[in-house]
C-alpha positions as CSV (number, residue, x, y, z in Angstrom):
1,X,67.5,-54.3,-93.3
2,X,64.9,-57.0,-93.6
3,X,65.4,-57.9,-90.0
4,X,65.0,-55.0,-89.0
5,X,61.9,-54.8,-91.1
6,X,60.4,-57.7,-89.2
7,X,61.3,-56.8,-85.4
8,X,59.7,-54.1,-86.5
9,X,56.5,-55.2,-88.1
10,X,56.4,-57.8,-84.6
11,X,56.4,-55.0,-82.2
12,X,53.7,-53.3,-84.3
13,X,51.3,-56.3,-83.8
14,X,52.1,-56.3,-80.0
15,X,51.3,-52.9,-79.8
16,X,48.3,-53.5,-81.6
17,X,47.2,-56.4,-79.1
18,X,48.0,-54.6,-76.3
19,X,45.9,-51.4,-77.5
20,X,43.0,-54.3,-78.4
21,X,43.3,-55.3,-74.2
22,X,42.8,-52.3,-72.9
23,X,40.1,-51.3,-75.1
24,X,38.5,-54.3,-73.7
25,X,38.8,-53.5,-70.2
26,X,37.7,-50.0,-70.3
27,X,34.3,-50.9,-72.4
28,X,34.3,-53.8,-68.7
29,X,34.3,-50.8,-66.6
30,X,32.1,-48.6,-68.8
31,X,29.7,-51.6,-68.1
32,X,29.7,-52.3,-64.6
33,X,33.7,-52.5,-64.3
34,X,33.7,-49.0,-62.4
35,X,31.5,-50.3,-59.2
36,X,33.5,-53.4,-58.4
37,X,36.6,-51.1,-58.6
38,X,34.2,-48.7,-55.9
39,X,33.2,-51.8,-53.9
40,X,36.8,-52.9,-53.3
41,X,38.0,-50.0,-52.6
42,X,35.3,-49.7,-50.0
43,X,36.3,-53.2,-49.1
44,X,39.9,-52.0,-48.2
45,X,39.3,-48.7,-46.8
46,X,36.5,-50.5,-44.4
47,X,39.3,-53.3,-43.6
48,X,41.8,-50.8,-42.5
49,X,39.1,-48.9,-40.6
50,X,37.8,-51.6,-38.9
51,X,41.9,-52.9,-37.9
52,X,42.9,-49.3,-36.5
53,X,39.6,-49.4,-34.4
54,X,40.4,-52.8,-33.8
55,X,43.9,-51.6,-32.4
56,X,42.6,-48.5,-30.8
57,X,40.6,-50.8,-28.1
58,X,42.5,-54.0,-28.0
59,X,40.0,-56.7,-28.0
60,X,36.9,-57.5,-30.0
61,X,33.0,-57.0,-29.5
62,X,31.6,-60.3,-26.7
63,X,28.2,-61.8,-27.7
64,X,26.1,-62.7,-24.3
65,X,25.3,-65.8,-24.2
66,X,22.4,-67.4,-23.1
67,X,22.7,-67.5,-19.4
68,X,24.0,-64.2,-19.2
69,X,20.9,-62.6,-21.1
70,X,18.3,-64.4,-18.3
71,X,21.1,-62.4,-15.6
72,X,20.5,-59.2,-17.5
73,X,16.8,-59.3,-17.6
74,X,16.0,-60.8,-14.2
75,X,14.8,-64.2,-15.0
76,X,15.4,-67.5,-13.8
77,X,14.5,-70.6,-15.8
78,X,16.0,-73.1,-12.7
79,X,14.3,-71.8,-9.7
80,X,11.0,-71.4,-8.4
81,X,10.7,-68.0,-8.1
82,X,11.4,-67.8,-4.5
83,X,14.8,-65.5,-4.6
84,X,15.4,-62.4,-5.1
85,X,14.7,-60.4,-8.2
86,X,17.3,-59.0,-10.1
87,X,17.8,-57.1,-13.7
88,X,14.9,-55.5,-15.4
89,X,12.5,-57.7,-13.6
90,X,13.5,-56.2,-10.4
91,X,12.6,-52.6,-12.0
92,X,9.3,-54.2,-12.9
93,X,8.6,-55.2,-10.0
94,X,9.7,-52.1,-7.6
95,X,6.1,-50.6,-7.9
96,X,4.9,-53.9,-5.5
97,X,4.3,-52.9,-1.9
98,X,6.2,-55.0,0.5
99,X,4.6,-56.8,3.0
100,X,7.3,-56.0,5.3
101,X,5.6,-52.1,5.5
102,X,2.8,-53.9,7.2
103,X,4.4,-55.3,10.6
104,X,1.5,-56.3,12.4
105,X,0.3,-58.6,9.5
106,X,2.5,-61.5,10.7
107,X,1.9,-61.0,14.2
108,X,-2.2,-61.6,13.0
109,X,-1.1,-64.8,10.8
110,X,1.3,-66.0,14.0
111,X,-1.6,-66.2,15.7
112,X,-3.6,-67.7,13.1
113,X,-1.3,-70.4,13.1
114,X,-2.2,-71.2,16.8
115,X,-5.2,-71.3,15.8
116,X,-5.5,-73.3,12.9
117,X,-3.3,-75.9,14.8
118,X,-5.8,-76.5,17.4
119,X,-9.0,-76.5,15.0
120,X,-7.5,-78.9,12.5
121,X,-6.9,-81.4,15.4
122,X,-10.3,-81.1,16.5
123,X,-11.7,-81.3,12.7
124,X,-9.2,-84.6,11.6
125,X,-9.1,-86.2,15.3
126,X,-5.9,-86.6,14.1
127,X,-2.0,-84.4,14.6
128,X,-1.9,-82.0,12.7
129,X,1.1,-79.4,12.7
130,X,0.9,-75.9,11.3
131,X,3.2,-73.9,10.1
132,X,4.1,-70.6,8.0
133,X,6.4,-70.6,5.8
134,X,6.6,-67.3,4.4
135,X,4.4,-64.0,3.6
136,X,5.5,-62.2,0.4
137,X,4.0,-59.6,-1.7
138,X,3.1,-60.8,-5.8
139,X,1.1,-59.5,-8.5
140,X,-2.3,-61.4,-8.5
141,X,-1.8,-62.1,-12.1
142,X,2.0,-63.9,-11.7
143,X,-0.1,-66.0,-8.6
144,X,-2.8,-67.5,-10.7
145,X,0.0,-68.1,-13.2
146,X,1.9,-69.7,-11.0
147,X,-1.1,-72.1,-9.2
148,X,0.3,-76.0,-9.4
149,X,-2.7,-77.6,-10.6
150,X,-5.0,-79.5,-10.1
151,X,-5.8,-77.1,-7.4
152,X,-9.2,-76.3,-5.5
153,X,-9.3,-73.0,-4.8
154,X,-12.3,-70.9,-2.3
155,X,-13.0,-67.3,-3.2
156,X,-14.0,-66.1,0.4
157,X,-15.7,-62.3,1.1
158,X,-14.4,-60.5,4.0
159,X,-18.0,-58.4,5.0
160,X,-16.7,-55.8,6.9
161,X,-14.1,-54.7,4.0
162,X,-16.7,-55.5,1.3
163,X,-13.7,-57.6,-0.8
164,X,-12.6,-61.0,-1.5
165,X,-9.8,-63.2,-0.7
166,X,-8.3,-66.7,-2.2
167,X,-7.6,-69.8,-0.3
168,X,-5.7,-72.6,-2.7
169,X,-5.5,-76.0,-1.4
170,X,-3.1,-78.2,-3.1
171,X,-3.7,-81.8,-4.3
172,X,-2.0,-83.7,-1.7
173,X,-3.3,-82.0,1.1
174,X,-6.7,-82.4,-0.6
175,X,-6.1,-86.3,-0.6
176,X,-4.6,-86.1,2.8
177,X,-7.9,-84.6,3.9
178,X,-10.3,-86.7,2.6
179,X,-7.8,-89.9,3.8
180,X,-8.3,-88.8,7.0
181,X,-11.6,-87.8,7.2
182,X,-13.1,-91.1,6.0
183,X,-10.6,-93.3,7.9
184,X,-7.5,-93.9,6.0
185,X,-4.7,-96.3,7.1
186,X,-2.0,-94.2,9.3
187,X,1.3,-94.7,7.9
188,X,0.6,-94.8,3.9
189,X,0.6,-91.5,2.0
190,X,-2.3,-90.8,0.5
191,X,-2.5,-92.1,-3.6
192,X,-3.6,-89.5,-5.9
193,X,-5.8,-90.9,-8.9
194,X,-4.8,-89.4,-12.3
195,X,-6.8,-88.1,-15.0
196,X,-10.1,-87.6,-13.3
197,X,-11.8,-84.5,-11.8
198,X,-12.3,-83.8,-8.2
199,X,-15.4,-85.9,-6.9
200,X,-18.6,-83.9,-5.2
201,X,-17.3,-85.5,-1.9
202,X,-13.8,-84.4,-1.8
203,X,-14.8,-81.3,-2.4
204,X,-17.8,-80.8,-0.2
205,X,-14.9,-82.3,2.8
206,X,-12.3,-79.1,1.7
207,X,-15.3,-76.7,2.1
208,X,-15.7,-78.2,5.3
209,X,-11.8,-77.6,6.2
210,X,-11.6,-74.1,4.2
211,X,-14.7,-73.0,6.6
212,X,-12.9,-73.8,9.8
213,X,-9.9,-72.4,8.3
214,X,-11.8,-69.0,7.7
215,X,-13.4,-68.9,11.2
216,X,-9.9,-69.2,12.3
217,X,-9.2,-66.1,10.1
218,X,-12.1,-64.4,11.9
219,X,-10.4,-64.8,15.5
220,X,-7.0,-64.3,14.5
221,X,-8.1,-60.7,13.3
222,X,-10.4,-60.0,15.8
223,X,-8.0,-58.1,18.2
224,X,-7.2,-56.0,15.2
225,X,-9.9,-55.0,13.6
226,X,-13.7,-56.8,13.7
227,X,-13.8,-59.0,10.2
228,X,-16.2,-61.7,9.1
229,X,-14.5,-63.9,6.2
230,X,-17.2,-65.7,4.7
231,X,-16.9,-68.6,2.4
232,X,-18.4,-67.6,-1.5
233,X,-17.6,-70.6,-3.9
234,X,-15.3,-73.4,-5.1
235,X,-13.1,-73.3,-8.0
236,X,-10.9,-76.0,-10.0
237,X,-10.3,-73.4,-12.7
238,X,-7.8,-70.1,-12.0
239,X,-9.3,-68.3,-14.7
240,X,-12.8,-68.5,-12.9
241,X,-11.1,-67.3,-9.1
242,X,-10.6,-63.8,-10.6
243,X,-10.8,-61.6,-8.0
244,X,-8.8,-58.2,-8.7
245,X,-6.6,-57.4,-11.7
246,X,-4.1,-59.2,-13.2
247,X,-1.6,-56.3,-12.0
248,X,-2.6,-55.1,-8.7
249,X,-0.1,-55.9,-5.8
250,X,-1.5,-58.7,-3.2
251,X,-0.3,-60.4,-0.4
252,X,0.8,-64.5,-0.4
253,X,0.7,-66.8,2.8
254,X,2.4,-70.4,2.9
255,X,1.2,-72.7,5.2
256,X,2.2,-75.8,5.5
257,X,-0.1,-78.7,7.0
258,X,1.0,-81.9,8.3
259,X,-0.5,-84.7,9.2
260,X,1.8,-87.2,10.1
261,X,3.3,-88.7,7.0
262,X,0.5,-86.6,5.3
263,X,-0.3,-83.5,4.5
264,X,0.3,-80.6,1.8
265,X,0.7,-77.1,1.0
266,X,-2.4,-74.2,1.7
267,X,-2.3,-70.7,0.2
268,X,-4.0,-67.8,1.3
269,X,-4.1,-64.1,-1.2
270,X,-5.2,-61.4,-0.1
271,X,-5.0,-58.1,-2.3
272,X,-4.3,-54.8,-0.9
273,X,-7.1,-53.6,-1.7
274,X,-9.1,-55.8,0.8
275,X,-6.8,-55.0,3.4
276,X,-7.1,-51.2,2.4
277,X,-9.7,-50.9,5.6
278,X,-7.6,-51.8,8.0
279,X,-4.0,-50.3,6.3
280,X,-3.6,-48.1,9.2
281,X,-4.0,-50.4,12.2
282,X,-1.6,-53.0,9.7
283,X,1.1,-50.6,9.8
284,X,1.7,-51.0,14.1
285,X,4.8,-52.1,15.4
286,X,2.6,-53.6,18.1
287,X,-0.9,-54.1,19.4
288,X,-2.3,-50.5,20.1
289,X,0.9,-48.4,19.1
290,X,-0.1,-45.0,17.8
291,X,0.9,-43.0,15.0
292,X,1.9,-39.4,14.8
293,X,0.6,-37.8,18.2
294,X,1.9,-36.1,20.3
295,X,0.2,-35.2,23.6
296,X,2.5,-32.3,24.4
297,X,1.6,-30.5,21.3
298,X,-1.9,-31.9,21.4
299,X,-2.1,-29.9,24.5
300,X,-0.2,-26.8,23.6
301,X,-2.0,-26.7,20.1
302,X,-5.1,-26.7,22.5
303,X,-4.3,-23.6,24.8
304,X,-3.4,-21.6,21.5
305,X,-6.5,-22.2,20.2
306,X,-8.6,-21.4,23.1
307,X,-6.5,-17.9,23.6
308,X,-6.8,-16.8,19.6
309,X,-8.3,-13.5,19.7
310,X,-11.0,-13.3,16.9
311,X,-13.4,-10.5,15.8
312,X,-17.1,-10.3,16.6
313,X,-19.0,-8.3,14.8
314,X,-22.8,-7.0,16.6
315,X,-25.3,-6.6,13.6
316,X,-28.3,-4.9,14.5
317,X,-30.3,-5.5,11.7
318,X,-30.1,-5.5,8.1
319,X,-32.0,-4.1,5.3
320,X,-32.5,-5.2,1.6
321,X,-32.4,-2.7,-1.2
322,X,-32.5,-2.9,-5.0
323,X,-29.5,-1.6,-6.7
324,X,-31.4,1.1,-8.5
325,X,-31.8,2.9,-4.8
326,X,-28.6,2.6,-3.8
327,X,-27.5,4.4,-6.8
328,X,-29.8,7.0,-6.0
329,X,-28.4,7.2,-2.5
330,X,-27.4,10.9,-1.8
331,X,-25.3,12.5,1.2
332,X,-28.3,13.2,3.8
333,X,-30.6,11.1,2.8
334,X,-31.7,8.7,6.1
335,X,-32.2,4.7,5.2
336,X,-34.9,3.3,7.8
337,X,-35.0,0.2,9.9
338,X,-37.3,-2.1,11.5
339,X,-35.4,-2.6,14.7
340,X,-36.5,-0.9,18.0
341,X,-34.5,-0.7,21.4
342,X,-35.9,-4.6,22.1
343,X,-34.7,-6.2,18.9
344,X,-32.3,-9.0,18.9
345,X,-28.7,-8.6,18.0
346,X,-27.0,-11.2,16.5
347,X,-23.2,-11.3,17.3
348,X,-21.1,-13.0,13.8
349,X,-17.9,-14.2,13.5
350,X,-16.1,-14.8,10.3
351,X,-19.5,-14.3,8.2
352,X,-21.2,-16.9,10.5
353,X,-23.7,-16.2,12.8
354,X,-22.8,-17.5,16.2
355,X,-25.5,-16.2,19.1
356,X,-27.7,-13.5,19.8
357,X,-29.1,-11.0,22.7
358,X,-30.1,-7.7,23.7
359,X,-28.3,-4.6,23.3
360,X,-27.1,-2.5,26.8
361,X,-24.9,-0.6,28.4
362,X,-22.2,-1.9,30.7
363,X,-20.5,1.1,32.6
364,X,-18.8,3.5,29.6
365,X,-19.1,0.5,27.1
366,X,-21.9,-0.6,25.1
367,X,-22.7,-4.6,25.7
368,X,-24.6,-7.4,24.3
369,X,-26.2,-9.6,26.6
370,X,-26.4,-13.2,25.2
371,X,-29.7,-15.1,25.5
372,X,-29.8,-17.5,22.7
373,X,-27.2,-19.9,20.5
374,X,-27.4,-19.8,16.3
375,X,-25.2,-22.2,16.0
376,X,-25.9,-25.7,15.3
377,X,-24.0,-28.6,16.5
378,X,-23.4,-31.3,13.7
């Protein structure tokens, strides 16, 4: 019996200690306890979510890399810009006119080319080659972003069109030019001094080329359209050569001038708002093409117009009365008028007064015969 007494007393005291553990662990979740039961709960349901959907597709979420972002949005940190644009740059960029709407705009830099060939060789006493090397359309704010300086750059005013253009002459041709113009050694490249502005004499020699280069300009658009590009003022600074809107569509030219082992790149912009003048004759297939007529219909629109039928109406003369007495107007009562059997009548058409004459008779019918014109040519 005292055995039993014991076992007895021990299982008492283990009941006790277990009562005095979960005590302890429910005063743990009345203090905080309940949310890290929520939390992993959460944890597993959000596991077991994220596995099924896991299983539903079959593979995981990709992160884009690096290269693959620059795809996505158009850009490209190797090139020059040259290619073709792609992505959301592309979108951008679809507002830009291309030059290629304008066909007879290379056939006038074609010839300019000519030109400037012979008229550099006759400037340097030296050969010179010309050559184009592409025509593109930009945004003039990407162009003076884009300018490889140090640059000189001549802000020229076409007259005619009453708007500016932008010649940039790159550094090596500039110390091509002035090599050869003050008798350089043939066979060495011309040696470009760092660190130091342009000097008064190199650039009073690339007005001198940038004026023959814009007399060229003058001929080359002659057959087109009469233009008088006119030389305004030399820059060093793109910020200063501001001459439209950062945004608004212009045109770039590339020529390339060589010299020899010598020579460098030339760039000419023009916006489209200085060739906005001349849009019209720009948009030609060829030299004198014509858009939109028709002589047939020219000619049939003519004859219809010349048989229309119209009204004429033959006022023989008017009178002006107050409102009061034409509200006393009764039936019988006789309104008098100045005009006798010799007055004018004027004959109108459409409200507009077109000639005049004297009133008759013309067998059965009574006529108008016309003596005088009302109507004044513009």
């Amino acid at each position: 019996m005292a055995d039993l007494d014991d076992e007895m007393d021990m299982a008492a005291a283990m009941a006790a200690e277990e009562d005095g553990e979960m005590d302890m662990a429910a005063a743990m979740a009345a203090e905080g306890g309940d949310d890290e039961m929520a939390a992993a709960m959460t944890d597993a349901d959000g596991g077991d979510t994220a596995s099924s959907a896991a299983a539903m597709t079959g593979h995981s979420t990709r992160v884009l890399n690096q290269d693959e972002i620059d795809s996505l949005l158009g850009f490209d940190m190797d090139g020059d810009g040259g290619g073709e644009n792609s992505g959301i740059k592309a979108i951008i960029n679809s507002a830009l006119v291309n030059y290629e709407r304008l066909p007879m705009l290379e056939v006038v830099f074609d010839r300019l080319v000519r030109m400037m060939t012979t008229s550099l060789r006759n400037f340097t006493s030296d050969n010179v080659e010309v050559s184009l090397d592409n025509i593109t359309s930009i945004r003039f704010g990407d162009y003076l972003n884009s300018i490889p300086l140090p640059a000189i750059l001549s802000v020229f005013r076409a007259e005619e069109w009453d708007n500016f253009g932008l010649i940039m002459v790159e550094s090596s041709l500039i110390y091509s030019i002035v090599d050869v113009l003050l008798g350089g050694r043939r066979g060495t490249a011309a040696m470009r001094i760092e660190g130091r502005p342009y000097t008064t004499i190199e650039r009073n020699l690339v007005e001198r080329m940038v004026s023959v280069v814009l007399n060229d300009m003058t001929g080359a658009f002659e057959p087109l359209s009469p233009v008088n590009f006119r030389h305004e003022r030399i820059e060093t600074n793109p910020r200063f050569a501001t001459i439209a809107r950062p945004a608004n569509a212009a045109i770039l030219i590339k020529l390339r001038i060589d010299m020899e082992d010598r020579g460098g790149r030339l760039e000419m912009l023009l916006p489209y708002a200085t060739l906005e003048p001349v849009r019209e004759l720009l948009l030609q297939m060829f030299m004198g093409e014509k858009f939109g007529r028709d002589s047939i219909w020219e000619n049939h629109l003519a004859t219809e117009l010349w048989s229309t039928e119209v009204d004429i109406q033959a006022v023989l003369d008017e009178k002006q009365m107050s409102l009061n007495d034409v509200l006393k107007l009764e039936i019988g009562d006789t309104i008098m008028f100045n005009a006798s059997p010799s007055s004018p009548t004027v004959l109108r058409c459409g409200g507009i007064s077109m000639v005049s004459g004297k009133m008759g008779r013309s067998g059965q019918n009574i006529a108008v015969k016309v003596d005088k014109s009302l109507r004044t040519l513009g």
